[in-house]
N, CA, C and O atoms as a printed pandas DataFrame, in Angstrom:
     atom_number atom_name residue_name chain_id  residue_number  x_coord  y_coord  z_coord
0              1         N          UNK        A               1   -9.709  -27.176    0.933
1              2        CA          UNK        A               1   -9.162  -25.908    0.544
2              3         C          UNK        A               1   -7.645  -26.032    0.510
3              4         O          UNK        A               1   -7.054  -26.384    1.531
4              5         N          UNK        A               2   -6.768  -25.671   -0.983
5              6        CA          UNK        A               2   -5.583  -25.950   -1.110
6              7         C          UNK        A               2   -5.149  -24.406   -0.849
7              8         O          UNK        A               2   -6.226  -23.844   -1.048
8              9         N          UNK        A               3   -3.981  -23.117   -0.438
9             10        CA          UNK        A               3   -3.853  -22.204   -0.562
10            11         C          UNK        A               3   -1.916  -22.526   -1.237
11            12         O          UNK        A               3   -1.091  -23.246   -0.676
12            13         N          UNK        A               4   -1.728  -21.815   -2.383
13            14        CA          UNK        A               4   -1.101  -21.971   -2.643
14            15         C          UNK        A               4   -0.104  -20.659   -3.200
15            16         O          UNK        A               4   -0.568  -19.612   -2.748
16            17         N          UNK        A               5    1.172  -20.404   -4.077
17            18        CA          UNK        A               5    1.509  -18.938   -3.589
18            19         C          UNK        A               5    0.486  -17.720   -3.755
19            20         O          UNK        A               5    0.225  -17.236   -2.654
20            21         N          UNK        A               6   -0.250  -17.005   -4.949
21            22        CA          UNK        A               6   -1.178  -16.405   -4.831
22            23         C          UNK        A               6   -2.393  -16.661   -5.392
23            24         O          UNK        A               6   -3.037  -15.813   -6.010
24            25         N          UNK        A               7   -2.745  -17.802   -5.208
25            26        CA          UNK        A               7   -3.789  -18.648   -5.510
26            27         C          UNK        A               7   -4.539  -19.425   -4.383
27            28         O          UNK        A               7   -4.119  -20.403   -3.764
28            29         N          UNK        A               8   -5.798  -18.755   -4.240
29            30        CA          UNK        A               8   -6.787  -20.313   -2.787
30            31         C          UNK        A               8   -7.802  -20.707   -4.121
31            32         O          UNK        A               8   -8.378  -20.109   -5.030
32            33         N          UNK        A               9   -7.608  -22.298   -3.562
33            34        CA          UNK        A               9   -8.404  -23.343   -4.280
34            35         C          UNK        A               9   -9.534  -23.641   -3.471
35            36         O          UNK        A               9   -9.390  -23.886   -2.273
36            37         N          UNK        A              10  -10.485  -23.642   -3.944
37            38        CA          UNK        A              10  -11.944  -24.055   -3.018
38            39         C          UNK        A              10  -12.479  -25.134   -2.930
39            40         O          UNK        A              10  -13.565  -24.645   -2.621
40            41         N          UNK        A              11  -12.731  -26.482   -2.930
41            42        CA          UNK        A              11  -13.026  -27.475   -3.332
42            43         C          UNK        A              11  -14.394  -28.288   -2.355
43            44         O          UNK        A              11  -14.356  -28.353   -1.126
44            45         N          UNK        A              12  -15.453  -28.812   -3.139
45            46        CA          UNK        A              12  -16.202  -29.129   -2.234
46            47         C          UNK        A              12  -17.349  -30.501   -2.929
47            48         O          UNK        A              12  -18.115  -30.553   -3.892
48            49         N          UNK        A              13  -17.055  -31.196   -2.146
49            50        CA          UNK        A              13  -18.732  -32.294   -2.878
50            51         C          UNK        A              13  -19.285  -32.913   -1.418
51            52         O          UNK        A              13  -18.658  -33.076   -0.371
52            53         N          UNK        A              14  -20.949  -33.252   -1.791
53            54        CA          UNK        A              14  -21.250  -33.975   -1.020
54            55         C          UNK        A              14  -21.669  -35.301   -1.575
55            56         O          UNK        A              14  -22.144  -35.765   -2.612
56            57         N          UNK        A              15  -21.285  -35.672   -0.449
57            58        CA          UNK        A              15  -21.450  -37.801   -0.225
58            59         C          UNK        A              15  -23.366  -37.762   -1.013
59            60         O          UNK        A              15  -24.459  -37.220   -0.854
60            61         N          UNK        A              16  -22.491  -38.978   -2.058
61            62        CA          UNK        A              16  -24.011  -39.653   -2.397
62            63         C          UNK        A              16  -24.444  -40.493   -1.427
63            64         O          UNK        A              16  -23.874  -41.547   -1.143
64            65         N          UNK        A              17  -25.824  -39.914   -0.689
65            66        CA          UNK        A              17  -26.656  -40.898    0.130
66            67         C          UNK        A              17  -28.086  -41.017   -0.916
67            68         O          UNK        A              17  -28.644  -39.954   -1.189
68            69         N          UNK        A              18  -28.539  -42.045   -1.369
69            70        CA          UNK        A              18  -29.022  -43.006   -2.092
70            71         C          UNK        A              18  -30.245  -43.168   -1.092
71            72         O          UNK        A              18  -31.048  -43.744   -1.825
72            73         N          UNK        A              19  -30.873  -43.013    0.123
73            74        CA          UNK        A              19  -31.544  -43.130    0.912
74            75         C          UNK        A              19  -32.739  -42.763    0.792
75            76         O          UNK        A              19  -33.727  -43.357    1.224
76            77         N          UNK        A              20  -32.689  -41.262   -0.099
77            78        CA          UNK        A              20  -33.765  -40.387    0.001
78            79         C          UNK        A              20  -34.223  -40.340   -1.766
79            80         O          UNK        A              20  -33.366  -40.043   -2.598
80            81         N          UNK        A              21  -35.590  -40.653   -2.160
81            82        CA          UNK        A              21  -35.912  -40.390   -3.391
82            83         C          UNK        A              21  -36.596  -38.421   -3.266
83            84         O          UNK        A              21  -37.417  -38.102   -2.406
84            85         N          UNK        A              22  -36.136  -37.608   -4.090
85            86        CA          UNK        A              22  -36.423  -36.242   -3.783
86            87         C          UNK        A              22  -37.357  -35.939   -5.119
87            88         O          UNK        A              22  -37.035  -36.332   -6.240
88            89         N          UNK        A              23  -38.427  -35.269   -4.869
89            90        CA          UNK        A              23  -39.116  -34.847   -6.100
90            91         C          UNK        A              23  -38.918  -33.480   -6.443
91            92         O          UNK        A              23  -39.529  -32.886   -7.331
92            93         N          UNK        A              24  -37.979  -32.977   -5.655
93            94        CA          UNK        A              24  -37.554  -31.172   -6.290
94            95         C          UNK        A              24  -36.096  -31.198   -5.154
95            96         O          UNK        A              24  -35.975  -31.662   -4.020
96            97         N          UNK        A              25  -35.330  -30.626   -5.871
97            98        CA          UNK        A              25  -33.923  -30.663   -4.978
98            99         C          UNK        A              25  -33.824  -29.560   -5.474
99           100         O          UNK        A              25  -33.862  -29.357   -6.687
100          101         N          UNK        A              26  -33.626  -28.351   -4.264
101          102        CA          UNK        A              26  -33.747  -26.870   -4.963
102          103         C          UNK        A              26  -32.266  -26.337   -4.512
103          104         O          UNK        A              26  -32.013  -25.133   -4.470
104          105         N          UNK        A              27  -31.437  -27.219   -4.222
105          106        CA          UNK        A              27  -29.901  -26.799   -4.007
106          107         C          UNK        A              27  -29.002  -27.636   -4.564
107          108         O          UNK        A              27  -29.005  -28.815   -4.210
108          109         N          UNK        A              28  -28.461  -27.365   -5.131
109          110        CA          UNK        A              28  -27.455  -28.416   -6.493
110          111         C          UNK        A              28  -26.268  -29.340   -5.490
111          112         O          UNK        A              28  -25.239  -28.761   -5.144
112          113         N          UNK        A              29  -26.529  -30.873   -5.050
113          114        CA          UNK        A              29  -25.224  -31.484   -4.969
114          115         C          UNK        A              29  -24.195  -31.528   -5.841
115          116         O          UNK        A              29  -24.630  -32.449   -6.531
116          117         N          UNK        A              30  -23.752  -31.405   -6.056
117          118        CA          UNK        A              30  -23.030  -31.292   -7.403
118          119         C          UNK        A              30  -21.604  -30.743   -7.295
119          120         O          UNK        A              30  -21.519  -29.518   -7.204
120          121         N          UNK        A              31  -20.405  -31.496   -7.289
121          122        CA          UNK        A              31  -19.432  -30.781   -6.468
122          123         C          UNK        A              31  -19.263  -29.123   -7.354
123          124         O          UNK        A              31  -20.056  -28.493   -8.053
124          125         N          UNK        A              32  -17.553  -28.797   -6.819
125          126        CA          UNK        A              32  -17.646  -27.457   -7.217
126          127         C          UNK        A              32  -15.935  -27.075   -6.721
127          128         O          UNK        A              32  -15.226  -27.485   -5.802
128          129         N          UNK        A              33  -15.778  -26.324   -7.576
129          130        CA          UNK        A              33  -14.107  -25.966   -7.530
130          131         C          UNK        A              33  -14.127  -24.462   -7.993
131          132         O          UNK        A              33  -14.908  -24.106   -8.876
132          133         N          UNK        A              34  -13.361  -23.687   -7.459
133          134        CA          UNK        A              34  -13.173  -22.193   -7.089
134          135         C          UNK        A              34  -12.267  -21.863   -6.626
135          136         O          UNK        A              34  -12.171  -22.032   -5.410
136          137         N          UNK        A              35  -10.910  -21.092   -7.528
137          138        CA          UNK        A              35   -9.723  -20.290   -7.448
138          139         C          UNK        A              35  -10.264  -18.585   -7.199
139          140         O          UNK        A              35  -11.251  -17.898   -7.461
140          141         N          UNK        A              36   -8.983  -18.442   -6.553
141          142        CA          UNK        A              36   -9.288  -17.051   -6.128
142          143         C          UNK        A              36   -7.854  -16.727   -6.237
143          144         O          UNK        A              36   -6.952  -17.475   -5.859
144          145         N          UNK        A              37   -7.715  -15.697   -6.717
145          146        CA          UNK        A              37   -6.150  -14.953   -7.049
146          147         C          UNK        A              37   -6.087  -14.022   -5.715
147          148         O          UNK        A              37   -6.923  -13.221   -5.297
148          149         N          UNK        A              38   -4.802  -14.397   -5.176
149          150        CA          UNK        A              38   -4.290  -13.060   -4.076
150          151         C          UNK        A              38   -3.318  -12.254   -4.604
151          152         O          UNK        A              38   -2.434  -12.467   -5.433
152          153         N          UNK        A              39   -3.662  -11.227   -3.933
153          154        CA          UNK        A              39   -2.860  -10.194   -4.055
154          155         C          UNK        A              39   -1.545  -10.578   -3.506
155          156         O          UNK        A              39   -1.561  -11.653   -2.906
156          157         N          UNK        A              40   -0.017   -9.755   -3.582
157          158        CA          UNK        A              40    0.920   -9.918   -3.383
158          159         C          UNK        A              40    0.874  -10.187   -1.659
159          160         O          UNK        A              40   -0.166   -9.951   -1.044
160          161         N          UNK        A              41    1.871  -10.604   -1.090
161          162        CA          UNK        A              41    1.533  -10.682    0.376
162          163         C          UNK        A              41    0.828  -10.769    1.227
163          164         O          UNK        A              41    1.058  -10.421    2.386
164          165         N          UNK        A              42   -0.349  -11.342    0.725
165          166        CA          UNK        A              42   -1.621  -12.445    1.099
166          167         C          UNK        A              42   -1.427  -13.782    1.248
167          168         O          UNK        A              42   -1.057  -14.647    0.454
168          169         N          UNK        A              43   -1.845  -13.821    2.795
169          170        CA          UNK        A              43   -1.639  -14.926    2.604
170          171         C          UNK        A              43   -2.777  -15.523    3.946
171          172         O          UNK        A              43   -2.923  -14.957    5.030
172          173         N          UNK        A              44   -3.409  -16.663    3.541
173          174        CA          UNK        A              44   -4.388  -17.123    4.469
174          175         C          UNK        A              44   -3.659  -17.374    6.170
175          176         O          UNK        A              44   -2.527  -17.607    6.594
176          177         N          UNK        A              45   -4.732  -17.218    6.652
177          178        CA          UNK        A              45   -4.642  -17.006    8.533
178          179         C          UNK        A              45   -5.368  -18.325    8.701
179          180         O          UNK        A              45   -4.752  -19.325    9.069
180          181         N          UNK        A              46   -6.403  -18.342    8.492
181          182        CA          UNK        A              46   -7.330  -19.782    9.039
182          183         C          UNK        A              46   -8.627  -19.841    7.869
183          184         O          UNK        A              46   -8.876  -19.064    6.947
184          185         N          UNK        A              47   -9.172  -20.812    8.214
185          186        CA          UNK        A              47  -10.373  -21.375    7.579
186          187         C          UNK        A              47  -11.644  -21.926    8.731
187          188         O          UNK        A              47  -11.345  -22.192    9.895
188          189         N          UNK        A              48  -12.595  -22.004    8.383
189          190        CA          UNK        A              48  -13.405  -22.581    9.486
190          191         C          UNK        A              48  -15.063  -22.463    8.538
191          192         O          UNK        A              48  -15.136  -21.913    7.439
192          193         N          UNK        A              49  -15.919  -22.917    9.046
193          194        CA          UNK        A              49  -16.832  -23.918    8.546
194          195         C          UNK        A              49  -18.057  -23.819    9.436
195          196         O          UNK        A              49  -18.370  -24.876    9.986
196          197         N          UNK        A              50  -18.875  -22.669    9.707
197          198        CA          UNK        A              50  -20.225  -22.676   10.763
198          199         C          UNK        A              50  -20.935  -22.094    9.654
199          200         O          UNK        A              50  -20.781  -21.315    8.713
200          201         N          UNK        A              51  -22.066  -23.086   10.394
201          202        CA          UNK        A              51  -23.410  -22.306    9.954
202          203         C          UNK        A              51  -23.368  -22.239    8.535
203          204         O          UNK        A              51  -23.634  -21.117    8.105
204          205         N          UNK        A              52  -23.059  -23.292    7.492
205          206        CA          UNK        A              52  -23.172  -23.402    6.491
206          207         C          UNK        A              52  -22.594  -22.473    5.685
207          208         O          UNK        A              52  -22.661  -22.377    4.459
208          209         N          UNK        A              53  -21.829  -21.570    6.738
209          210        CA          UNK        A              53  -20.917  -20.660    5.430
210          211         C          UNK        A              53  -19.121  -20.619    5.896
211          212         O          UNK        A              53  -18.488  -20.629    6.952
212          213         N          UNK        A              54  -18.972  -20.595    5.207
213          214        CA          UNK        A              54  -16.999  -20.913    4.878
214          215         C          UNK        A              54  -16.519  -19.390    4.832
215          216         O          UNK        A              54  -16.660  -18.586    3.910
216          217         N          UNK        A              55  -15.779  -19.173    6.359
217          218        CA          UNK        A              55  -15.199  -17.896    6.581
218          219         C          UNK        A              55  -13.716  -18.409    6.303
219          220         O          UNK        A              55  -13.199  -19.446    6.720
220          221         N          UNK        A              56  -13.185  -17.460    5.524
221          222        CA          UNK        A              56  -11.395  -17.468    5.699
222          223         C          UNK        A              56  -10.620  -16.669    5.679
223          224         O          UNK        A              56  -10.475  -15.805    4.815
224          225         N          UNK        A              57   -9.813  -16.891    6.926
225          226        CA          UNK        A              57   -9.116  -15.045    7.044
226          227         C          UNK        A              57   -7.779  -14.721    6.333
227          228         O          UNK        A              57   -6.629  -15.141    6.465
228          229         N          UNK        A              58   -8.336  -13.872    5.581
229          230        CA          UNK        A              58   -6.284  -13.403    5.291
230          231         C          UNK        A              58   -5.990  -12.185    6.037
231          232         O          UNK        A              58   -6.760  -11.338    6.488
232          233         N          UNK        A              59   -4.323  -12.297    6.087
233          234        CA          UNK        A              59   -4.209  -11.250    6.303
234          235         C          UNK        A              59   -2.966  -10.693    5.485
235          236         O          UNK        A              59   -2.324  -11.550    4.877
236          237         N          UNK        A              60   -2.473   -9.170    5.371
237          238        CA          UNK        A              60   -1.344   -8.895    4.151
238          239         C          UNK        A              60   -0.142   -8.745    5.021
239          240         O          UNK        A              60   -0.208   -7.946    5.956
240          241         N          UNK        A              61    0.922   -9.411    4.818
241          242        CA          UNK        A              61    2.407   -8.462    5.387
242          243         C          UNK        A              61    2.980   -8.216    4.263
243          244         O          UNK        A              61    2.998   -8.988    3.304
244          245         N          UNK        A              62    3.432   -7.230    4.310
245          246        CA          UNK        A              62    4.526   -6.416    3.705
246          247         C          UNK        A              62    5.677   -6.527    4.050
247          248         O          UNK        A              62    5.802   -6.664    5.267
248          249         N          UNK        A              63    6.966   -6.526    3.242
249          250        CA          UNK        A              63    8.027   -7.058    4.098
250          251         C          UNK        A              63    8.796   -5.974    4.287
251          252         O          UNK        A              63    8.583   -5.129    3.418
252          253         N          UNK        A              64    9.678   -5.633    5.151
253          254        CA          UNK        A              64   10.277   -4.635    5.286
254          255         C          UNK        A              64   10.607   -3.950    4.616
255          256         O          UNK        A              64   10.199   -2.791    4.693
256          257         N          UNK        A              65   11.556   -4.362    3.582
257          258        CA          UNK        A              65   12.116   -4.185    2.501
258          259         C          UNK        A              65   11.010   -2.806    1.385
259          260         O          UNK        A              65   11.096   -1.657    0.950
260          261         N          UNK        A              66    9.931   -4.167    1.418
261          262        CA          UNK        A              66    8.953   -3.254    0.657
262          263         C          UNK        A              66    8.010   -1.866    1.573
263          264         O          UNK        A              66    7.406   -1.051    0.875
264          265         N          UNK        A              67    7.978   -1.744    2.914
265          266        CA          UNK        A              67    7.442   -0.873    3.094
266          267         C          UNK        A              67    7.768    0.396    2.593
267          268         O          UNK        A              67    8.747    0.524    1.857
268          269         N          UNK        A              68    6.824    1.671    3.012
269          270        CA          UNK        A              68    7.629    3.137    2.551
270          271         C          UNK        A              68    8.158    3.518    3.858
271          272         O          UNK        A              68    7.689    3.177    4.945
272          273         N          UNK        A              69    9.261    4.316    3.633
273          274        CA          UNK        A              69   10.005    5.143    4.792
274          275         C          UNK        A              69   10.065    6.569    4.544
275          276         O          UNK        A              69    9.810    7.235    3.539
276          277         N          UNK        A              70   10.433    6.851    5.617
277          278        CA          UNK        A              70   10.771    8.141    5.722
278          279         C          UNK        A              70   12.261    8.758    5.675
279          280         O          UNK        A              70   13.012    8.213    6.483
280          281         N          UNK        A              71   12.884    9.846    4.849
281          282        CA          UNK        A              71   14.166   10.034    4.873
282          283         C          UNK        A              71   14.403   11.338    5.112
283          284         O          UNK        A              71   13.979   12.195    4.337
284          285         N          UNK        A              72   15.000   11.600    6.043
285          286        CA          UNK        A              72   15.207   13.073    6.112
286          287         C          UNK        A              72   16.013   13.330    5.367
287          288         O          UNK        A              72   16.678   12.470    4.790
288          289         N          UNK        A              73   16.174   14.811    5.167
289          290        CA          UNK        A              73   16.995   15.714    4.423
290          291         C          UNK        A              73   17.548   16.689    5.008
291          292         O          UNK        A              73   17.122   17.629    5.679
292          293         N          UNK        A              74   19.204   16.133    4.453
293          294        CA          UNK        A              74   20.264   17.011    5.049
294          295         C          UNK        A              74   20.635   17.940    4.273
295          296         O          UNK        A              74   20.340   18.083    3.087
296          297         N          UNK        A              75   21.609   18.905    5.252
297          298        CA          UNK        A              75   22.418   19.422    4.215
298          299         C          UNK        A              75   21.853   21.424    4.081
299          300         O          UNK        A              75   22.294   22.273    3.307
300          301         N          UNK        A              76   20.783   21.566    5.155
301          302        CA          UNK        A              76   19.962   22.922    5.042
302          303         C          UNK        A              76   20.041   23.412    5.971
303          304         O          UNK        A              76   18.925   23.358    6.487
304          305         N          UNK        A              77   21.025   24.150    6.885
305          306        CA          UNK        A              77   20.048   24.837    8.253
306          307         C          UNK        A              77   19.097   25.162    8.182
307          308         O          UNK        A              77   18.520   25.084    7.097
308          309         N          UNK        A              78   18.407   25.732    9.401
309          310        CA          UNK        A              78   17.451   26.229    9.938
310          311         C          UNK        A              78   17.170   27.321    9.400
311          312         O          UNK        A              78   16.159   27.563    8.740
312          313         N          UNK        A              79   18.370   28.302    9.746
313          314        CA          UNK        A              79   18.530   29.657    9.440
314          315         C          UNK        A              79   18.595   30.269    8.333
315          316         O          UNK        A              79   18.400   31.466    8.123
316          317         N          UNK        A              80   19.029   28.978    7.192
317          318        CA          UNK        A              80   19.123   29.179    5.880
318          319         C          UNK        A              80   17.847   28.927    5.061
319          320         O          UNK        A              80   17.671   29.247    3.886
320          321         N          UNK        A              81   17.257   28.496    5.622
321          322        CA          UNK        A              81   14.992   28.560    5.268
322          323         C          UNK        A              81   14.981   29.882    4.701
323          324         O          UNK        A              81   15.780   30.630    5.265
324          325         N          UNK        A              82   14.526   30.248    4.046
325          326        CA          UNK        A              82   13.647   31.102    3.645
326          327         C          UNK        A              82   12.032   31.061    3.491
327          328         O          UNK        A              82   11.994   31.235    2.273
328          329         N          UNK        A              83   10.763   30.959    3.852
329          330        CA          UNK        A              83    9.527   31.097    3.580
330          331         C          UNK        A              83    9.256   32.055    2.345
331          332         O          UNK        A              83    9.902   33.099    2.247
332          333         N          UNK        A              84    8.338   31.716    1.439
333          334        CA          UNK        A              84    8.288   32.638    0.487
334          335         C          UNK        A              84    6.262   33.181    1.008
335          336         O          UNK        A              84    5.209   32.602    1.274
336          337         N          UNK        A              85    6.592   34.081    0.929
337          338        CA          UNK        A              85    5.273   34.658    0.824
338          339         C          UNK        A              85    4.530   35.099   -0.306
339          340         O          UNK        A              85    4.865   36.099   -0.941
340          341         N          UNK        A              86    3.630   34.470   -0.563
341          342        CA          UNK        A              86    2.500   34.958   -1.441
342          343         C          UNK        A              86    1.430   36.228   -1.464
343          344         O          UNK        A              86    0.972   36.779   -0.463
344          345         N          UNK        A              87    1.147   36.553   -2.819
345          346        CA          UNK        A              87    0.795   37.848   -3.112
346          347         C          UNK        A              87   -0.714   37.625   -3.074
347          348         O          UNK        A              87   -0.834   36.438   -2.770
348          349         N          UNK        A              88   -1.704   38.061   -3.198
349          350        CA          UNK        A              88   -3.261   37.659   -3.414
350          351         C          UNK        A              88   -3.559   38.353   -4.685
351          352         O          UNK        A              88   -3.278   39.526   -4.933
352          353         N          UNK        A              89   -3.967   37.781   -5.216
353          354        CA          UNK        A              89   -4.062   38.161   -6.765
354          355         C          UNK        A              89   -5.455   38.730   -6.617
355          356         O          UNK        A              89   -6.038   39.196   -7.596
């Protein structure tokens, strides 16, 4: 597995063993290659390999820069609020 900027590469074959003559092989040796596009600020955590299935963790940061904030607004007293009240139609 290559992970590269928003791209993971999957890559996989198994070893020819020549040992065994098979009269039905109902799961394809046959290697196999598989891209996966990430999203922006993805980026892989780990990889690991049980039980015949291939877990891999991402996780996203956001960089500061890009998060949202909050900005207050100046420039209004308190006292100078008005509430408008509504009529019921």
């Amino acid at each position: 597995m290559t992970a590269e900027q928003n791209v993971v590469t999957i890559e996989g074959h198994k070893a020819d063993k020549a040992e065994h003559e098979y009269l039905y092989r109902g799961i394809s040796a046959r290697p196999f290659k598989r891209q996966f596009n990430l999203a922006d600020y993805v980026q892989v955590r780990s990889a690991a390999f049980e039980n015949g299935l291939l877990k891999i963790e991402l996780f996203r940061e956001i960089p500061e820069a890009m998060k949202p904030r909050r900005i207050a607004i100046n420039g209004a007293a308190a006292s100078n609020v008005h509430q408008l009240e509504g009529k019921a139609a």
